[in-house]
Structures are given as structure tokens and as C-alpha cells.
C-alpha positions in Angstrom: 34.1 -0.8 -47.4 33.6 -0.9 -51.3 32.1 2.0 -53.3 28.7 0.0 -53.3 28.6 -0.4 -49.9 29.7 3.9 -49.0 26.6 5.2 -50.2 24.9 3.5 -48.4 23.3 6.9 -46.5 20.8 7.6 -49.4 17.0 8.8 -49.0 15.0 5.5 -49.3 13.1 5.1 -52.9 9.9 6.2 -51.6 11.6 9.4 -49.9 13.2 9.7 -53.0 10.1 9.4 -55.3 8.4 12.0 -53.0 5.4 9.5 -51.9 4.9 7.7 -48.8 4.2 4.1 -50.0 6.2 2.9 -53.6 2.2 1.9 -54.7 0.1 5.4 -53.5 -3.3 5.1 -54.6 -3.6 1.1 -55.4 -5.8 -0.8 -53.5 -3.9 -2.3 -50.5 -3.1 -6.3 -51.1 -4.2 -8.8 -48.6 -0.9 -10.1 -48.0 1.5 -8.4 -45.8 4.9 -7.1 -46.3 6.3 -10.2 -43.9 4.3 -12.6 -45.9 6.0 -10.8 -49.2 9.9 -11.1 -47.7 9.4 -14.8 -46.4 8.0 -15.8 -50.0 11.1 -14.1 -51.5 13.8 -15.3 -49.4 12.2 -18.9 -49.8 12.6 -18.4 -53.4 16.3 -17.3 -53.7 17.0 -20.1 -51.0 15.8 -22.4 -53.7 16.1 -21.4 -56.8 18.1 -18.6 -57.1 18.2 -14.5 -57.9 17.1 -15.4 -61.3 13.5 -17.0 -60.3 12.9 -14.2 -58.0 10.2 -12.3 -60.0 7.3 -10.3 -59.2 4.8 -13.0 -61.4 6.6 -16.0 -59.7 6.1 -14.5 -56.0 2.4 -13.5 -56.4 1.7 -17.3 -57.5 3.3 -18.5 -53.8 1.7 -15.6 -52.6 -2.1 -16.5 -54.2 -2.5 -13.6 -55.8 -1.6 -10.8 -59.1 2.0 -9.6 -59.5 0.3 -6.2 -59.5 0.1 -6.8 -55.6 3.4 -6.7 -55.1 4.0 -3.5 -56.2 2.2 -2.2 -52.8 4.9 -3.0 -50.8 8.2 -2.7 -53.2 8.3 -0.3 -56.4 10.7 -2.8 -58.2 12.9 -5.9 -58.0 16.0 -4.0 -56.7 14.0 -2.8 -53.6 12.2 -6.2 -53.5 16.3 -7.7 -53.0 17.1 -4.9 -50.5 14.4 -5.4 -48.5 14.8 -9.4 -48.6 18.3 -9.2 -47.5 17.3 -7.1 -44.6 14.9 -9.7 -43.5 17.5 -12.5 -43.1 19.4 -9.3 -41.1 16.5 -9.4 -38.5 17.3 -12.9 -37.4 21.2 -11.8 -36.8 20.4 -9.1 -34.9 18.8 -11.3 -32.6 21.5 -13.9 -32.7 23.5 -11.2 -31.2 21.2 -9.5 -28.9 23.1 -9.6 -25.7 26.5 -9.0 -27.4 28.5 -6.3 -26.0 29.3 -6.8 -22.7 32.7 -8.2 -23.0 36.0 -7.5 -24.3 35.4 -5.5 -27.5 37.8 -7.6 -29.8 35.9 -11.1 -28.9 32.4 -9.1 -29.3 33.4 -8.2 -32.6 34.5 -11.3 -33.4 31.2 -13.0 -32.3 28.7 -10.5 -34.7 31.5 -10.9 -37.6 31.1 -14.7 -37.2 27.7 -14.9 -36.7 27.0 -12.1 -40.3 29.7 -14.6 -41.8 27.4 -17.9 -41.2 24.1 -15.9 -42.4 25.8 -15.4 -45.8 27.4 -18.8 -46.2 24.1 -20.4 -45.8 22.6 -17.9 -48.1 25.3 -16.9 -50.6 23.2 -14.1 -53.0 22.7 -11.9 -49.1 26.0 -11.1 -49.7 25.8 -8.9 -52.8 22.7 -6.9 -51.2 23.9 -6.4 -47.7 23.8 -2.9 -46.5 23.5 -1.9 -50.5 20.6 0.8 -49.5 20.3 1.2 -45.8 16.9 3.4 -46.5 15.3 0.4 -46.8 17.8 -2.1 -44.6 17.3 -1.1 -41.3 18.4 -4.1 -39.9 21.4 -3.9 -41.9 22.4 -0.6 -40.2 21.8 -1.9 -37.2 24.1 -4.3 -37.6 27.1 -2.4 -38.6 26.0 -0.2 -35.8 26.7 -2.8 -33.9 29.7 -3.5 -34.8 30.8 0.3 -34.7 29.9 0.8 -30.9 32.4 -2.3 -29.9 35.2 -0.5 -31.9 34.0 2.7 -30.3 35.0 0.8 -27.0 38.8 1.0 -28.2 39.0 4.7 -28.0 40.3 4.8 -31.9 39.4 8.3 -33.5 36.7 8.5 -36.4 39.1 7.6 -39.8 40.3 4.4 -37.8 36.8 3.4 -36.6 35.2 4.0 -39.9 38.8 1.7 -41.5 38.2 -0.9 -39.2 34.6 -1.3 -39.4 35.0 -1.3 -43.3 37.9 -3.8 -43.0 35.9 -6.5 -41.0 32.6 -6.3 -43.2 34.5 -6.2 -46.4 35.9 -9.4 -45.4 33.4 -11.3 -43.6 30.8 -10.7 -46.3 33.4 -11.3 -49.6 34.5 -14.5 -47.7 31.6 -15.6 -46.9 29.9 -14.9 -50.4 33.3 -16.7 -52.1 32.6 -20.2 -50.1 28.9 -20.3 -50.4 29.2 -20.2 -54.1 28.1 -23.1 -55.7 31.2 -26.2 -55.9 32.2 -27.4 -59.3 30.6 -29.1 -61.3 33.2 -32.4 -60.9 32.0 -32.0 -56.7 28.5 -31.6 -57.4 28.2 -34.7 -60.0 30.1 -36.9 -57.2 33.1 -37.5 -60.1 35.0 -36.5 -57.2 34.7 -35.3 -53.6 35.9 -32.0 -52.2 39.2 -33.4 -51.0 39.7 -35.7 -54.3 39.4 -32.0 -56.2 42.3 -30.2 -54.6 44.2 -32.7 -54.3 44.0 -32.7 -58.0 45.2 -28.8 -58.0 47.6 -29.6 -55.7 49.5 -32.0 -57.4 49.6 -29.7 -60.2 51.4 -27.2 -57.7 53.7 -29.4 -56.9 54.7 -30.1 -60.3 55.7 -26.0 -60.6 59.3 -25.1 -60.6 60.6 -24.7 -56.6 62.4 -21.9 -57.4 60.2 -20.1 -59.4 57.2 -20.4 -57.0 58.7 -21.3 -53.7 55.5 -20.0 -51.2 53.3 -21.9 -53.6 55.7 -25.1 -52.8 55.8 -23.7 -49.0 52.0 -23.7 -48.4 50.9 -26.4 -50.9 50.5 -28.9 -48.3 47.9 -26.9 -46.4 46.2 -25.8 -49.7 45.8 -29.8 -49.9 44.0 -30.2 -46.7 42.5 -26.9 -45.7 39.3 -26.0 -43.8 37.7 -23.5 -45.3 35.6 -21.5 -41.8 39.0 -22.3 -40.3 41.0 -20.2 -43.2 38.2 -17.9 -42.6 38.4 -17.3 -38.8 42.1 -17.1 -39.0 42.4 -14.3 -41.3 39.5 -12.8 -38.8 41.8 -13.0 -36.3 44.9 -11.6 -38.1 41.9 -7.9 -38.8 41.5 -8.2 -35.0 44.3 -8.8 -34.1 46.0 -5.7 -36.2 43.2 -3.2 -34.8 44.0 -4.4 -31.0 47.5 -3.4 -31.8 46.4 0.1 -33.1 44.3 0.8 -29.5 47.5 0.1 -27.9 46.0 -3.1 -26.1 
């Protein structure tokens, strides 16, 4: 798990700010917190981290930026908290999880986290980032903690493993929901036309002087990306199964 994601203990904001509500003493908005989050993630959907701003909300919202501030004390919270709403609808993806073999359970939540963030790419970068205000994000890697629990593997090898499968699942994820280049996007060329055009520039290297580049070019050509995903899944799970002796 990266630095980011290790601290992710902390008080909430408000805890930390010593108040029970990041807005104490303002008159209460007529909008809810729900209504808040759905406005939000509808915005990054659409337009991006960028657009995502207290003024642009409370016009969706029909109302002052001012209201805002009842539910969320600044953007950074307002992110948190709209990442963890997304989380809420994975949760329940994987309700009934856990029943099964451990490996395959773990590989049905990672799978399921993986397809939340390639849809929405910027839920990557906030995932689990303050988990005073992500609940459902806990949960989650709760979730995936009990199935490794189910191995019998001792703390430092639960907490390594659990790291491991998030770390990947959500920088994989993140990497192919990133926007495609521009050539893609104008419709110069299509996906395959694109690597083909990098691959033929691989196989003009020297053999000698990059001989796996030579070795794997073909697939590089011609490569699904979920599959290239779930396979390197597999290889994590398959590497903890070996350390619970299974």
C-alpha cells in the first residue's frame, strides 16, 4: 500500500477540528448530504476534478456555495467523501461475497473495485485517502482482509497481501481509464491502428539489444487490456495461495 494510502487511520476533519459538523453554527441547507455527493460525482463523471467547485455544485444544487460548506469544510473532504459514495455501490456489488474459496472471493471484490475505477478514473487517486470520512472505503478493504484472514497467514503477510492487491487493482485500473491519445480520440486512428504504430517501431530495435521487447512485441501488438489486467491478478493470487501452503 503507498505512503498515501497508510495513513489512512487519521481522526476525521471534524474530529480533528474539535466540532461535530465542518459548518457548526450556519444555518442548515435544504439540500442533503446525498443530494451534495450525487451532484459531485455527476460532475467529475463529466467534466472532470477541475470543474468540481463549491460555486459550480451549489448552481446544480439551486442554491449559494456557502451551503456547501454545511456538509464538507473544503474541496479535499468534498473528493473524500465523493469517492466514498461510488464505494457504497461496490459494497453492494459484493454483498454476498465470502462464502467460497478465499482466493476466488478475493478475486471477485478486486475485480469488481477494478471496474468502479475504470469507469471513473479520478476515484482512483481518492480511494481510501482518509478513511475518517470513507467508511465505505474501509469496509471494503475490510472486506478484502477477512478473505485473506481465511488463509491462516500471520499479521505482516495479511497486511502485504492486502496492500499488494489494492495497490494494483486501483493503479491499473486508474492507468487504463486515463483518457486515450489524442490520435484515438480524433479518430486519425483507432486503438489497434495506434500500437501497431509502436509496435512496428519495436520491431525495428536491435534483436540482440532488446530481445524480450522482440519476444513479447507480438502480444504488445494485439493485447487486451482487462485481460493483461486479470492475468497479473492472477499471478498476486496465485503467489499468496502458495504462501498459505494451498
Amino acid at each position: 500500500m503507498s505512503p498515501q494510502r497508510q495513513h489512512a487511520a487519521r481522526p476525521s476533519r471534524e474530529v480533528r477540528a474539535g466540532r461535530e459538523s465542518p459548518a457548526a453554527g450556519r444555518r442548515r441547507a435544504s439540500h442533503s448530504l446525498e443530494a451534495v455527493l450525487t451532484e459531485a460525482v455527476a460532475l467529475l463523471d463529466t467534466s472532470g476534478e477541475q470543474a468540481l467547485t463549491f460555486r459550480a455544485l451549489a448552481a446544480r444544487l439551486g442554491g449559494g456555495a456557502a451551503s456547501i460548506y454545511w456538509y464538507v469544510s473544503s474541496k479535499d473532504e468534498l473528493l473524500d467523501r465523493a469517492a466514498d459514495h461510488v464505494l457504497a455501490d461496490v459494497l453492494v456489488a459484493v454483498e454476498g461475497v465470502g462464502e467460497g474459496d478465499p482466493v476466488d472471493d478475493l478475486r471477485t471484490i478486486a475485480l469488481a473495485l477494478f471496474g468502479a475505477i475504470v469507469e471513473r478514473p479520478w476515484l482512483g487517486a481518492y480511494f481510501m485517502r482518509d478513511t475518517g470520512v470513507q467508511p465505505n472505503g474501509l469496509r471494503l478493504y475490510e472486506r478484502l482482509g477477512q478473505q485473506v484472514l481465511r488463509l491462516g497467514l500471520g499479521p505482516r503477510e495479511s497486511f502485504h497481501a492486502v496492500s499488494a492487491i489494492v495497490g494494483f487493482v486501483v493503479g491499473t485500473a486508474a492507468d487504463m481509464g486515463q483518457q486515450a491519445p489524442e490520435a484515438v480520440l480524433s479518430g486519425e486512428v483507432d486503438r489497434d491502428e495506434y500500437l501497431a504504430r509502436y509496435a512496428a517501431q519495436w520491431r525495428a530495435l536491435d534483436a540482440d539489444e532488446f530481445p524480450f521487447v522482440h519476444h513479447v512485441v507480438d502480444e504488445f501488438a494485439h493485447h487486451d487490456d482487462a485481460e493483461q489486467f486479470r492475468a497479473g491478478l492472477d499471478l498476486i493470487l496465485a503467489g499468496l495461495s502458495l504462501q498459505a501452503g494451498r
